[in-house]
Backbone as ProteinMPNN parsed JSONL, in Angstrom:
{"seq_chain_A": "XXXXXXXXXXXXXXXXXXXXXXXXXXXXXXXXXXXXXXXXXXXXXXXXXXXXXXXXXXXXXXXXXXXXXXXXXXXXXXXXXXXXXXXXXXXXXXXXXXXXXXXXXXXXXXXXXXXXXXXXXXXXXXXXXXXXXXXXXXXXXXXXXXXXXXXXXXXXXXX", "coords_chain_A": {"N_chain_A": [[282.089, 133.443, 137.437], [279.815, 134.41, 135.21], [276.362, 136.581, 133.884], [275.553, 136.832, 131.058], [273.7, 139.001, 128.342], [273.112, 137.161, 125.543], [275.382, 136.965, 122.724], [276.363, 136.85, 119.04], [277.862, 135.524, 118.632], [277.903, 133.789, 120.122], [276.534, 131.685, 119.205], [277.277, 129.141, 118.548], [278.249, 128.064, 120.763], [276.244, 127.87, 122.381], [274.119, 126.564, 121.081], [275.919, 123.727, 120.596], [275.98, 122.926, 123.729], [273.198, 122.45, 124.304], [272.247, 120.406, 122.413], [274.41, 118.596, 122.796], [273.386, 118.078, 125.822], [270.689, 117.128, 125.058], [271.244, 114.734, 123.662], [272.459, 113.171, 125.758], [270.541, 112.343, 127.114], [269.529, 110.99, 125.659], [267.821, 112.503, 124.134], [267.629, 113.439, 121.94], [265.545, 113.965, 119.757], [262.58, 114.262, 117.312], [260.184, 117.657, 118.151], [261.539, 117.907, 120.281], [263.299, 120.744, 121.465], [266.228, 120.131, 120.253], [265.525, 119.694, 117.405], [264.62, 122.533, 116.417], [264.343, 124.869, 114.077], [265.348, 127.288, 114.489], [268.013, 126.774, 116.649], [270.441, 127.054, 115.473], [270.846, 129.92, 115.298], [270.212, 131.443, 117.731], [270.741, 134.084, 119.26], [270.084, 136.017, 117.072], [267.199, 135.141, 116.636], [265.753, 135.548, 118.98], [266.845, 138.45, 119.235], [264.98, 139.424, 116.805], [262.689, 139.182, 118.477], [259.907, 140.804, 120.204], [259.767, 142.135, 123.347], [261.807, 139.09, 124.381], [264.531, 137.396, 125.582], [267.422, 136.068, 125.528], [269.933, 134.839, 127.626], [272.776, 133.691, 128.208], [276.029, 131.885, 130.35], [278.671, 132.687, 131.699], [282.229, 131.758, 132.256], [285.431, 132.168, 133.839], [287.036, 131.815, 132.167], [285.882, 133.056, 129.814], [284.139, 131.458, 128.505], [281.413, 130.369, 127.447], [278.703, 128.543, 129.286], [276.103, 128.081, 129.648], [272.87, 128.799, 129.461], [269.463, 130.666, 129.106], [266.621, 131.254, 128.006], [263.714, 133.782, 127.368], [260.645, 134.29, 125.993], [257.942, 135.565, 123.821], [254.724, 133.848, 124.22], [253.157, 131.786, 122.189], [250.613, 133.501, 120.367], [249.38, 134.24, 122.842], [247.989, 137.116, 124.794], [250.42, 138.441, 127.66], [251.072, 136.08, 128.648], [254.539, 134.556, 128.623], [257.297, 132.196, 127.442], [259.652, 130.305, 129.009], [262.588, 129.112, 128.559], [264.532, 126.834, 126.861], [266.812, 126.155, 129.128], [269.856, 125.376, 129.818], [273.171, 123.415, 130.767], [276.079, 123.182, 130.599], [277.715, 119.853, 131.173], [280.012, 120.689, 133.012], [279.512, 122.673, 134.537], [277.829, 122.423, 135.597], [275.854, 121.874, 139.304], [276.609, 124.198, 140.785], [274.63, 125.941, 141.42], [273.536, 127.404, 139.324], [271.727, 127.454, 137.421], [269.721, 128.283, 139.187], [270.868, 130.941, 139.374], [270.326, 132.041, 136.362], [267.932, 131.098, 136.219], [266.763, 133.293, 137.711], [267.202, 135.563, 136.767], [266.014, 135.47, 134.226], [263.288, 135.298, 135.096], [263.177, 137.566, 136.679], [263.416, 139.578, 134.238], [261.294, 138.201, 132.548], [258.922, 139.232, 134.651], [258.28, 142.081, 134.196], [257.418, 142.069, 131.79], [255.504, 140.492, 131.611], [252.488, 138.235, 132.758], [252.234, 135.653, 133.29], [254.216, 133.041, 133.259], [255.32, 130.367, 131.126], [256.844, 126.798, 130.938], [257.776, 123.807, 128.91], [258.905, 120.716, 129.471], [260.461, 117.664, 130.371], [259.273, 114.948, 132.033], [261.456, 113.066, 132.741], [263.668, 114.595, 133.251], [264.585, 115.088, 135.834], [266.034, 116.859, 137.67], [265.581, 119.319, 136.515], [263.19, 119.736, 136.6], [262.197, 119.402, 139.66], [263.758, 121.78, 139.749], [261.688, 124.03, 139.028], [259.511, 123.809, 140.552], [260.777, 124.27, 142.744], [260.799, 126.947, 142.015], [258.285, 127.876, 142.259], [256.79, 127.517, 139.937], [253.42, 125.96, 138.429], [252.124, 122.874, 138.008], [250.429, 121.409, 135.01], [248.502, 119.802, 133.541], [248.483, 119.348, 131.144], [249.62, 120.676, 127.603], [249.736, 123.835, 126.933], [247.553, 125.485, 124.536], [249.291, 125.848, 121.116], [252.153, 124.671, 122.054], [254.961, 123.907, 120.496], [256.567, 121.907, 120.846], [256.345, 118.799, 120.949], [256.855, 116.588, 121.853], [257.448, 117.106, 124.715], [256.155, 116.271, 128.372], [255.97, 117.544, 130.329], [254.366, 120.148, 132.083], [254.812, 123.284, 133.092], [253.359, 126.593, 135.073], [253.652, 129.97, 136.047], [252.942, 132.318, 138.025], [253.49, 135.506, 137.577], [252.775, 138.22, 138.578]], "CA_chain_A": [[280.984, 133.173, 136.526], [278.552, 136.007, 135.284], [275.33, 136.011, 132.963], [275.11, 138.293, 130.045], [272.838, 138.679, 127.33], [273.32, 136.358, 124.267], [276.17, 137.554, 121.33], [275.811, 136.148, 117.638], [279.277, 134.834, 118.576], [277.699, 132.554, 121.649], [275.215, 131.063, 119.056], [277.839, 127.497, 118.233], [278.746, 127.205, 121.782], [275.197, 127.322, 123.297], [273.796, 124.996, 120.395], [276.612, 122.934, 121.037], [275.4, 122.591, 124.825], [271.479, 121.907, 123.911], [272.196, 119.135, 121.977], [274.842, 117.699, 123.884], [272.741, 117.646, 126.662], [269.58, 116.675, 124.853], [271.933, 113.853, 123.472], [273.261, 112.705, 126.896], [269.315, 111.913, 128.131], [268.417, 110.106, 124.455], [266.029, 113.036, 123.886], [267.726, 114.095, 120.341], [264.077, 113.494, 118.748], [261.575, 115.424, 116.913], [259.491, 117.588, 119.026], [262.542, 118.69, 121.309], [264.717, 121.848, 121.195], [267.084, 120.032, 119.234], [265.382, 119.786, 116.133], [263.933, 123.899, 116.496], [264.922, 125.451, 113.365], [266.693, 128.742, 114.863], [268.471, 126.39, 116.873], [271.768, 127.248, 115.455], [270.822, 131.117, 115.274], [269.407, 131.819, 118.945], [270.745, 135.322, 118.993], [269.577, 136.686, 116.053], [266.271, 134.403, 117.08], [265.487, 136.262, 120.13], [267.044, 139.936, 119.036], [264.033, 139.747, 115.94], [260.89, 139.55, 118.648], [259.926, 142.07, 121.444], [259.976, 141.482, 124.662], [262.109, 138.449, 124.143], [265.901, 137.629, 125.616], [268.57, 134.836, 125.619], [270.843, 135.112, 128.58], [274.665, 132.885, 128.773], [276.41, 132.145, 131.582], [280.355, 132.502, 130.753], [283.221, 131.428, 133.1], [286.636, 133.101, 134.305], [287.948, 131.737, 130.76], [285.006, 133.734, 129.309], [283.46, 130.524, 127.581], [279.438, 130.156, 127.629], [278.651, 127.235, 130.041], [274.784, 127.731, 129.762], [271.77, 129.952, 128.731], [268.389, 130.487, 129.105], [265.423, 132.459, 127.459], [261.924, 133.974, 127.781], [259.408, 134.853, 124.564], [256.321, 135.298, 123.908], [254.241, 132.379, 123.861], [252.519, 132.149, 120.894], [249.599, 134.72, 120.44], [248.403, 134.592, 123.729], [248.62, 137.816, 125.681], [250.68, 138.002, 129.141], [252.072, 134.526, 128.599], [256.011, 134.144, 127.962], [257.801, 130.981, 127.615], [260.894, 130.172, 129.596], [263.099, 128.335, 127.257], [265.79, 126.755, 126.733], [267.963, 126.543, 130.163], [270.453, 123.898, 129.306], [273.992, 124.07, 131.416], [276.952, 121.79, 130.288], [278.091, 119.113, 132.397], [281.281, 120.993, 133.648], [279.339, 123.791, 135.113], [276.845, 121.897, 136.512], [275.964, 121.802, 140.55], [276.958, 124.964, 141.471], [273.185, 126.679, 141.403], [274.129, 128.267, 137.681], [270.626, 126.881, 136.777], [268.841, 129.052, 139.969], [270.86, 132.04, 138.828], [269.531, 131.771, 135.173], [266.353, 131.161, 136.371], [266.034, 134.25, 138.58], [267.694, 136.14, 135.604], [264.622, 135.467, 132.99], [262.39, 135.469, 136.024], [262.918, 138.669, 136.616], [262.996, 140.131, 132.856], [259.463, 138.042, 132.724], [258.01, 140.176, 135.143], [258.154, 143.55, 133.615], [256.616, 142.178, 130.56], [254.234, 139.298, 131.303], [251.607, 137.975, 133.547], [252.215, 134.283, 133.475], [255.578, 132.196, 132.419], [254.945, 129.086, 130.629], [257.633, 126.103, 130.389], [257.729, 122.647, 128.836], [260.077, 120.033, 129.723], [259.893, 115.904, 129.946], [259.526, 114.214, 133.177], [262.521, 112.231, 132.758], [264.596, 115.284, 133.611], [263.746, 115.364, 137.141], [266.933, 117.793, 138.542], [264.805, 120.541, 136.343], [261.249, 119.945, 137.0], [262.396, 120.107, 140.872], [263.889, 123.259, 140.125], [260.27, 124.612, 138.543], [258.744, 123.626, 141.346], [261.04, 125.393, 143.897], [260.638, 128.468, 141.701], [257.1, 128.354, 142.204], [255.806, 126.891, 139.081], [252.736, 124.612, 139.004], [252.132, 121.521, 136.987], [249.459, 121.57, 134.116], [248.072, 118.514, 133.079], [248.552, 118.794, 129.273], [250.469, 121.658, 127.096], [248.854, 125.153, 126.62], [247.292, 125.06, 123.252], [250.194, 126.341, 120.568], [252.656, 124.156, 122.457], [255.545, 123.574, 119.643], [257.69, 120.898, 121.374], [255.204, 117.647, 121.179], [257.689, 115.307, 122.944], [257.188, 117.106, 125.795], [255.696, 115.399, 128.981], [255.582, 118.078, 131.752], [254.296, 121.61, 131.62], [254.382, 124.327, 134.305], [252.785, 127.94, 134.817], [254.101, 130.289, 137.201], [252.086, 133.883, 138.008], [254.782, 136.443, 137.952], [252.744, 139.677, 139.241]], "C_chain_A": [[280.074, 134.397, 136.487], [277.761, 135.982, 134.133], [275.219, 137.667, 131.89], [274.155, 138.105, 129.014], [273.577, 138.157, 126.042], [274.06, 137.426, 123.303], [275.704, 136.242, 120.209], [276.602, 135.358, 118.161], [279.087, 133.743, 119.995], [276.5, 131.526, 120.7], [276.362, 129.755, 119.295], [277.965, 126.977, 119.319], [277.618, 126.684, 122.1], [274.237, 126.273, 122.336], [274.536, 123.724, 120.741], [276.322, 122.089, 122.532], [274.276, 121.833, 124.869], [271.923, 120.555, 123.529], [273.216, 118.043, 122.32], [274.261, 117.306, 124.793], [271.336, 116.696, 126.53], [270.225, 115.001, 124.445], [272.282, 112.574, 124.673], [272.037, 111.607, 127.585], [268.462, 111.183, 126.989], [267.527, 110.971, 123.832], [266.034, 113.468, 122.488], [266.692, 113.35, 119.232], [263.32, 114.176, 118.658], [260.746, 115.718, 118.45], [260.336, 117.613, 119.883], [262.627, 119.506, 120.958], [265.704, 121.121, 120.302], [266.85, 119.719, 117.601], [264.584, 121.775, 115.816], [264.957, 124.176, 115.637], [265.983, 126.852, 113.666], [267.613, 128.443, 115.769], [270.323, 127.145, 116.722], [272.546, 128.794, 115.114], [270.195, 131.835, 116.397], [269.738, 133.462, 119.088], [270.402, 136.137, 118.089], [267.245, 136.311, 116.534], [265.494, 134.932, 118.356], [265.81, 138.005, 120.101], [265.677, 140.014, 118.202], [262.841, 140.019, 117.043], [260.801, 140.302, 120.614], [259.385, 141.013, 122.651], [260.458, 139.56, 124.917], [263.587, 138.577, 124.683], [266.619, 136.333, 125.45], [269.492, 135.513, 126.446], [271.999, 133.567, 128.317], [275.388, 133.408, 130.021], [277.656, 132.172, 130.98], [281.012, 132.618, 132.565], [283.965, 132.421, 132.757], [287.29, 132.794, 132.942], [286.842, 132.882, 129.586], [284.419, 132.8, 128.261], [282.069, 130.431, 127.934], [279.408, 128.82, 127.901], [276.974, 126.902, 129.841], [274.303, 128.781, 129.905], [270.421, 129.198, 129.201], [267.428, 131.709, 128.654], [263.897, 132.532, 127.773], [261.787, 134.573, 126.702], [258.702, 134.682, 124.559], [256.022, 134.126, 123.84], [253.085, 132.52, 122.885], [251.397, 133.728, 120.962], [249.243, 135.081, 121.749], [249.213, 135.952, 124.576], [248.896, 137.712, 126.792], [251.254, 136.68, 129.153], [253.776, 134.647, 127.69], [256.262, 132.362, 128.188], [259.056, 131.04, 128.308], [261.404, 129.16, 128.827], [264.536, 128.293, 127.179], [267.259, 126.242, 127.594], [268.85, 125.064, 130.15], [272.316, 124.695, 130.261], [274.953, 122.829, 130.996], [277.763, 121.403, 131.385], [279.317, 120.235, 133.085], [281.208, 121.844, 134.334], [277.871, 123.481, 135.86], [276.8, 121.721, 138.16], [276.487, 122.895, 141.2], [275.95, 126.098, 141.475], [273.171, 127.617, 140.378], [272.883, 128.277, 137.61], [270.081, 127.861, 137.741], [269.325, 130.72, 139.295], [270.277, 132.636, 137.388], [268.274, 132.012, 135.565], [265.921, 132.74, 136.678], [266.588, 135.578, 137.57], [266.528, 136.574, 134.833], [263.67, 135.758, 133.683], [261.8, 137.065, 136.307], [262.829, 139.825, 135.231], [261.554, 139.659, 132.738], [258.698, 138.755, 133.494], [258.04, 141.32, 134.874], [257.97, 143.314, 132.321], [255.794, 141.404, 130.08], [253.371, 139.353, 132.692], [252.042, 136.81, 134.52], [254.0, 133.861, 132.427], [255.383, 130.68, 132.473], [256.484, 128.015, 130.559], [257.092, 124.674, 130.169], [259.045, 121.651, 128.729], [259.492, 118.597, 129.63], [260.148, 115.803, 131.726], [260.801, 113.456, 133.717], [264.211, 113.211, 133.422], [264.513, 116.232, 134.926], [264.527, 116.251, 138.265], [266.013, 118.989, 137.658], [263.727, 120.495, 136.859], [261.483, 120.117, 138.835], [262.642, 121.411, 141.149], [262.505, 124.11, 139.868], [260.094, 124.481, 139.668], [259.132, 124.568, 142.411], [261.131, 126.627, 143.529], [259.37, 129.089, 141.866], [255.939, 128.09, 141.152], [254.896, 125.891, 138.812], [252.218, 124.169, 137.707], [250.856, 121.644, 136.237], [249.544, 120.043, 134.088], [248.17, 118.273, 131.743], [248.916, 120.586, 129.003], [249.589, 122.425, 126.844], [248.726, 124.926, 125.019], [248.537, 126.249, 122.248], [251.76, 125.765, 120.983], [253.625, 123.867, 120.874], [256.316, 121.845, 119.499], [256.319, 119.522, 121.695], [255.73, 116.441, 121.964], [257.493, 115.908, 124.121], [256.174, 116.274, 126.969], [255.332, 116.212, 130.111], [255.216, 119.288, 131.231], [253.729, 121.854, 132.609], [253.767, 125.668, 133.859], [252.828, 128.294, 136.39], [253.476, 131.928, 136.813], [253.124, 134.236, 138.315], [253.985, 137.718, 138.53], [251.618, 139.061, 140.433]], "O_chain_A": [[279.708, 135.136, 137.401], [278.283, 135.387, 133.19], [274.958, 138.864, 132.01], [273.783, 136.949, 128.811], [274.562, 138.743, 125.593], [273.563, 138.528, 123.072], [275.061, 135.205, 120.376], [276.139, 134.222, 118.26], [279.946, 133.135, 120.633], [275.727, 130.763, 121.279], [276.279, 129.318, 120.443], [277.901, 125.752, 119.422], [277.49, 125.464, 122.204], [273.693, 125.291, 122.843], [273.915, 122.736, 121.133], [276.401, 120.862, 122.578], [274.256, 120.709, 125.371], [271.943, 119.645, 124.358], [272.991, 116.84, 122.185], [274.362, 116.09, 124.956], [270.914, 115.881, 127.35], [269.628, 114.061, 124.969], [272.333, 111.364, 124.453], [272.231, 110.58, 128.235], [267.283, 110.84, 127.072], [266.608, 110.566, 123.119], [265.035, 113.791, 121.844], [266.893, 112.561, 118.309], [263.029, 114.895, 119.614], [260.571, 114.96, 119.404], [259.745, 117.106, 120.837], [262.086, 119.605, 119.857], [266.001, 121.858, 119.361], [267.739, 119.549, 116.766], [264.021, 121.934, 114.733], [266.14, 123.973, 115.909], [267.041, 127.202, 113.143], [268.313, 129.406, 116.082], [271.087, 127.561, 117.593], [273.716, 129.077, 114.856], [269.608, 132.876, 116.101], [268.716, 134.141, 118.991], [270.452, 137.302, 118.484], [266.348, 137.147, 116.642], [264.384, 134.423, 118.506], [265.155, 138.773, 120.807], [264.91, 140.757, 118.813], [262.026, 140.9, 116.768], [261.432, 140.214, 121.667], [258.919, 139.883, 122.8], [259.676, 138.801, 125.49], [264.126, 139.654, 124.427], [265.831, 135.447, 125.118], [269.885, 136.638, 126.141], [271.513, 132.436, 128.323], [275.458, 134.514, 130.556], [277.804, 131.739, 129.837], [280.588, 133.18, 133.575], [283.734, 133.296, 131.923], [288.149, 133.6, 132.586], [287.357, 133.37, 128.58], [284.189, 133.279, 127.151], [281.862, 130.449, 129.148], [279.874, 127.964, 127.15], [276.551, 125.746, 129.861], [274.915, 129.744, 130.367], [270.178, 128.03, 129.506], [267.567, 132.891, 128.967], [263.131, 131.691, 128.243], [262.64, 135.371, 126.312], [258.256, 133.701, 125.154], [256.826, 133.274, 123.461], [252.217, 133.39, 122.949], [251.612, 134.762, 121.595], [248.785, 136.213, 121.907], [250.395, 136.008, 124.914], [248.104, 137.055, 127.468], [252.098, 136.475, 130.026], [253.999, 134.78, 126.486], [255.616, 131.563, 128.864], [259.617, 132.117, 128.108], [260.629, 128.299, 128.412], [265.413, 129.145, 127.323], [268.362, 126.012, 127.099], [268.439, 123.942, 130.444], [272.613, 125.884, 130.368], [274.58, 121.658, 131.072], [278.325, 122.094, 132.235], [278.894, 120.393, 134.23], [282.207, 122.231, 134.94], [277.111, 124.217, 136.49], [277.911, 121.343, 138.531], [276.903, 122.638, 142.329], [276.413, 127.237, 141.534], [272.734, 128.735, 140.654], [272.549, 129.451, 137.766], [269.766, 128.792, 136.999], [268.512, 131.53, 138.848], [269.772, 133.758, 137.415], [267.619, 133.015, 135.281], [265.012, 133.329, 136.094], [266.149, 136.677, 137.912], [266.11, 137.729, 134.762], [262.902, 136.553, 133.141], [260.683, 137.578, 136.23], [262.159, 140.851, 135.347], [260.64, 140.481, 132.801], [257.593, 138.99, 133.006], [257.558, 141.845, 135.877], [258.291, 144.213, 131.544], [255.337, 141.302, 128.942], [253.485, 140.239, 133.539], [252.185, 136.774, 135.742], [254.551, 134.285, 131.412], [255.307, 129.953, 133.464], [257.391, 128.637, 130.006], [256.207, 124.219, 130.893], [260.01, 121.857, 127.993], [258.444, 118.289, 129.063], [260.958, 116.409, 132.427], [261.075, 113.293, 134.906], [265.294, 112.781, 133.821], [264.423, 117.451, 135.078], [264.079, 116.45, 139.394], [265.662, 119.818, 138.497], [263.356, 121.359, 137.653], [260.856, 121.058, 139.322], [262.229, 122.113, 142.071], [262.316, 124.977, 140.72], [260.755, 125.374, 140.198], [258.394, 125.399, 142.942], [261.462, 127.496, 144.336], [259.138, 130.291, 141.739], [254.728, 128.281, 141.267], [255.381, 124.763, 138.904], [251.961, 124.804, 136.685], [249.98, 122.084, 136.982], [250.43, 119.299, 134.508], [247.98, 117.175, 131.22], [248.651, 121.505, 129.778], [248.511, 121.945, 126.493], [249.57, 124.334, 124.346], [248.639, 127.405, 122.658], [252.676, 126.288, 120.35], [252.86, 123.568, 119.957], [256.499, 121.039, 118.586], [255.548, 119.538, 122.655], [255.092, 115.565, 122.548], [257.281, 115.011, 124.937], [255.325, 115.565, 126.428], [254.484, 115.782, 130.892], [255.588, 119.621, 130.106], [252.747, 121.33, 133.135], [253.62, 125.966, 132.673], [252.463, 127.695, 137.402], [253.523, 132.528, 135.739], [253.83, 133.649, 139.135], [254.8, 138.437, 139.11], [251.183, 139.803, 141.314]]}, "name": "protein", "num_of_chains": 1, "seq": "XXXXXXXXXXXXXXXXXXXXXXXXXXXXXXXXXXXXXXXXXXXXXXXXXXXXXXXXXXXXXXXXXXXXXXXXXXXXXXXXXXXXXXXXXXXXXXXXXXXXXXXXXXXXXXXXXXXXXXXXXXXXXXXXXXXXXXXXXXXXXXXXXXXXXXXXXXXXXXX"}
């Protein structure tokens, strides 16, 4: 397994993933990731804005098992978002999700302050992982928040 940066040609699989997964937990409803218009163009979607990446994980068959990204967060300066980290069942449990993390983690620190994510409570194998990355719990979404179904939101000081 090894993590590279996002091709055009990884957008169908890693849509394909998102909304399978968002699917799997009921969450395919406005106000997720699976209704986000660049959804089914994430590489192009992340090449257009600076300091911005999409990372895929790809297996020994060289198929994309799971991705994750960091972008600005809206206007505010020093704030990125972490976004996105979705891993399909078959590549699940083998700490894919920590490598990812520490992937964007480290691209976020050589071009932010702070890394913002929003997720739902209900998906309580991620929000553990936030937590053991160091990220701490907000009480309500940073203002510019896109995703309104959300339910949890962290903020983790990267310098």
């Amino acid at each position: 397994m090894h993590i590279r940066e996002m091709e055009e040609k990884d957008n169908q699989k890693i849509e394909q993933i998102i909304r399978h997964s968002l699917e799997s937990y009921h969450l395919n409803i406005p106000g997720t990731a699976y209704f986000d218009p660049q959804l089914s163009r994430l590489a192009q979607f992340y090449m257009q804005q600076t300091n911005a990446k999409y990372w895929v994980a790809v297996n020994d068959q060289n198929e994309v098992v799971g991705g994750v990204g960091v972008a600005p967060f809206g206007q505010r300066n020093g704030i990125c978002e972490l976004q996105k980290l979705y891993i399909s069942p078959e590549a699940q449990g083998v700490g894919l999700s920590k490598k990812l993390m520490k992937v964007a983690l480290d691209f976020a620190k050589e071009h932010y302050t702070y890394c913002y994510l929003e997720t739902l409570k209900k998906l309580q194998t991620a929000n553990h992982l936030y937590l053991k990355f160091g990220f701490q719990q907000l009480d309500k979404a940073l203002d510019g928040s896109d995703h309104n179904a959300c339910d949890a939101w962290y903020i983790k000081e990267l310098k």
